[in-house]
C-alpha positions in Angstrom: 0.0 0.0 0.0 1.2 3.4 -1.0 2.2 6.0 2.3 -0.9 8.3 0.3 -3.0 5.1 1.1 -3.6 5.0 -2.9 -3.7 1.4 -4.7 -2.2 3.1 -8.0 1.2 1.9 -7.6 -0.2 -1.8 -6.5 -2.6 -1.9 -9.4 0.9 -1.2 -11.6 3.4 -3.6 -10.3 0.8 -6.5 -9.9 -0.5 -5.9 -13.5 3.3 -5.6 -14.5 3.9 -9.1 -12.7 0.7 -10.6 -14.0 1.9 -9.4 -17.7 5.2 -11.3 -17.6 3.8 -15.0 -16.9 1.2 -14.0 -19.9 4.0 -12.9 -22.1 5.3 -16.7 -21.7 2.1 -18.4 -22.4 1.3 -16.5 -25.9 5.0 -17.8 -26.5 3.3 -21.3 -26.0 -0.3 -20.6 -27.3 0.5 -22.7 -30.6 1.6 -25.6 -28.5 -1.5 -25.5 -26.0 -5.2 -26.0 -26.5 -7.6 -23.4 -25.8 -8.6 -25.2 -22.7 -5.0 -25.6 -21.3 -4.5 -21.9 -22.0 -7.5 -20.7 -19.7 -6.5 -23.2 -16.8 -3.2 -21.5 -17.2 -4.6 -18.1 -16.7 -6.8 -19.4 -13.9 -4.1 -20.8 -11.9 -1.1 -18.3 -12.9 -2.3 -14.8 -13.4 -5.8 -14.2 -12.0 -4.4 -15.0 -8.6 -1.9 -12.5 -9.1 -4.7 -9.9 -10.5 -6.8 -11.1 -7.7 -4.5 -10.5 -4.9 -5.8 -8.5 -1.8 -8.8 -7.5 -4.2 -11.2 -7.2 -1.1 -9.2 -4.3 0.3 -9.2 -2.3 -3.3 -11.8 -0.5 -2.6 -10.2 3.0 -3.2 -9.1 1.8 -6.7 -8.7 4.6 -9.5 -10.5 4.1 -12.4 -7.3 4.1 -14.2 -6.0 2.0 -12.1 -9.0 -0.6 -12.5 -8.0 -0.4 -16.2 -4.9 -1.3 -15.8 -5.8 -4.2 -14.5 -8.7 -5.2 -16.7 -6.3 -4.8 -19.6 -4.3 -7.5 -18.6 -7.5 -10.0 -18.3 -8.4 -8.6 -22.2 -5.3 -9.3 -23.3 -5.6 -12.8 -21.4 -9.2 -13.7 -23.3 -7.8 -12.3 -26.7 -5.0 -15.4 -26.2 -7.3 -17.8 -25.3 -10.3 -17.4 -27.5 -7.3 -15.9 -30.6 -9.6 -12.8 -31.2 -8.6 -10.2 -33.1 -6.6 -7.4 -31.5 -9.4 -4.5 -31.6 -12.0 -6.9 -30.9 -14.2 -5.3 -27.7 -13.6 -6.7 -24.3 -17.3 -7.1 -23.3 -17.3 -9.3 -26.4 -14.2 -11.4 -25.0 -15.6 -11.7 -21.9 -18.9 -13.1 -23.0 -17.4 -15.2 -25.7 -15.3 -17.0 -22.2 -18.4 -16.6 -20.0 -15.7 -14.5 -17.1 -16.4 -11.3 -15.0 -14.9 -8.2 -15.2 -12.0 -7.8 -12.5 -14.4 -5.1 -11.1 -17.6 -7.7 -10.9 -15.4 -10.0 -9.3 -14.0 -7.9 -6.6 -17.3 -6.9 -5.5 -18.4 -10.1 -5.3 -15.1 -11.3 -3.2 -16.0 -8.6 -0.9 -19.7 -9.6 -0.7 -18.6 -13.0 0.0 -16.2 -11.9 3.1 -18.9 -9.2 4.4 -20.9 -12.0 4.5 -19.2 -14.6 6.4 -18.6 -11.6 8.8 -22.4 -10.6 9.5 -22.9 -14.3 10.2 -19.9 -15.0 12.2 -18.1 -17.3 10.2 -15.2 -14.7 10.3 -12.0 -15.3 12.3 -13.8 -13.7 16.0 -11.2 -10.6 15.8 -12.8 -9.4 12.9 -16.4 -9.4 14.7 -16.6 -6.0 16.8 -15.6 -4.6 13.2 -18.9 -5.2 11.4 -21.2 -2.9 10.9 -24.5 -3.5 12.9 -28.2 -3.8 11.0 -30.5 -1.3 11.0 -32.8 -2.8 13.4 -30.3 -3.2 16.1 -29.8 0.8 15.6 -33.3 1.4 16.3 -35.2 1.9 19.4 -38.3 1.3 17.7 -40.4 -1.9 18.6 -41.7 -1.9 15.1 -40.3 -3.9 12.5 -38.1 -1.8 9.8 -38.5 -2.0 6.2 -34.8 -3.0 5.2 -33.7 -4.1 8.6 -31.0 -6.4 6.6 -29.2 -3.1 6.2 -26.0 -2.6 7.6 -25.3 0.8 9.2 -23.3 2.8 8.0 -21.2 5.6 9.9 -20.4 9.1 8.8 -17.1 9.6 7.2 -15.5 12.7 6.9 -12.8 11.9 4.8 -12.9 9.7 1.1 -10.5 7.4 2.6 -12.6 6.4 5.1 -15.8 6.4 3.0 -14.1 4.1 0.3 -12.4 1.8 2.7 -13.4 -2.1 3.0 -16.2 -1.7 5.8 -17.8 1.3 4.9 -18.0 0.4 1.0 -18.9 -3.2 1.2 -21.7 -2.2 3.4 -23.0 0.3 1.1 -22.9 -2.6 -1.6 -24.5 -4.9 0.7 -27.3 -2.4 1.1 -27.8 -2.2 -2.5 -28.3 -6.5 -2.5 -32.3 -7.9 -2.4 -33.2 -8.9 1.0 -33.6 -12.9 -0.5 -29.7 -12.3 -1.0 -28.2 -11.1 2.0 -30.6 -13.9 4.1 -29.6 -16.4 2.2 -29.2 -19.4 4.5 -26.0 -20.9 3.2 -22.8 -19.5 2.0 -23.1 -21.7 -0.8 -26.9 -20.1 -1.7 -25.4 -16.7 -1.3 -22.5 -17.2 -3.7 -25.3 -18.1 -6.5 -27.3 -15.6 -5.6 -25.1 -12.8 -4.9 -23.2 -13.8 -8.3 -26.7 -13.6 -10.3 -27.4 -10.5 -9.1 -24.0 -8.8 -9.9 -24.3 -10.0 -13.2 -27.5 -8.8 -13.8 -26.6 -5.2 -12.9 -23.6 -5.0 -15.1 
């Protein structure tokens, strides 16, 4: 993390990283099917793309891009389209999310585990509380699934993990978030990402 708390430099060193082990598999993309190719990219370069993605939450749209191009470049190897060929097109053509999709859904998937508990305990006192815990009301609030969410005077605090992920969560359907499984809530929380982007 940069001393400015930006993820700028991050976003460049890991797309940097991610684009030398791609360089060497479109050295080898004559040699390996289409299918070998996207395991590769799978296992050796979305991890790197991927890394600490729950915590970019303060991530430039430039910097997003940066990363994104990398994944382009990735589906453009694996499917062989052309070089100006769009990226929503790649993407669909491979059925795979954006970087951006996926990093809200990672973060979903944590917030999550840690308004159900299933978070290491030292992470509990962190979560935001629901709406109807908040209130002193006996009645029963309309979006009571909503997390709270605290003023924040500065952007860096707005856009960090907590407060960001809570304003997604608040955007999800209440079927969603009360989904009784993780497993339920992955589907669901994946369908509805999708369907909003």
């Amino acid at each position: 993390m940069h001393q400015t708390l930006r993820w700028t430099e991050h976003a460049q060193l890991t797309s940097n990283k991610a684009r030398r082990t791609l360089g060497l598999l479109w050295k080898l993309r004559g040699k390996l099917s289409q299918e070998a190719l996207e395991l590769a990219y799978f296992t050796l370069i979305r991890p790197k793309l991927e890394y600490a993605s729950v915590l970019l939450t303060n991530l430039t749209v430039a910097a997003s891009k940066t990363l994104e191009r990398v994944q382009y470049h990735a589906g453009r190897l694996v499917t062989g389209a052309a070089p100006r060929t769009p990226y929503s097109e790649v993407l669909q053509k491979l059925g795979w999310d954006s970087l951006a999709t996926r990093r809200d859904y990672h973060r979903l998937v944590t917030m999550y585990k840690l308004v159900n508990g299933l978070a290491p305990p030292h992470l509990q006192p962190l979560v935001p509380t629901t709406r109807d815990v908040n209130s002193r009301s006996q009645l029963r609030l309309r979006n009571a699934h909503h997390l709270h969410i605290p003023r924040s005077r500065t952007n860096t605090y707005k856009n960090s993990f907590f407060l960001y992920t809570a304003r997604l969560w608040n955007t999800l359907p209440t079927e969603v978030t009360e989904s009784a499984t993780i497993r339920i809530f992955k589907a669901k929380c994946r369908n509805h990402l999708l369907s909003n982007h």
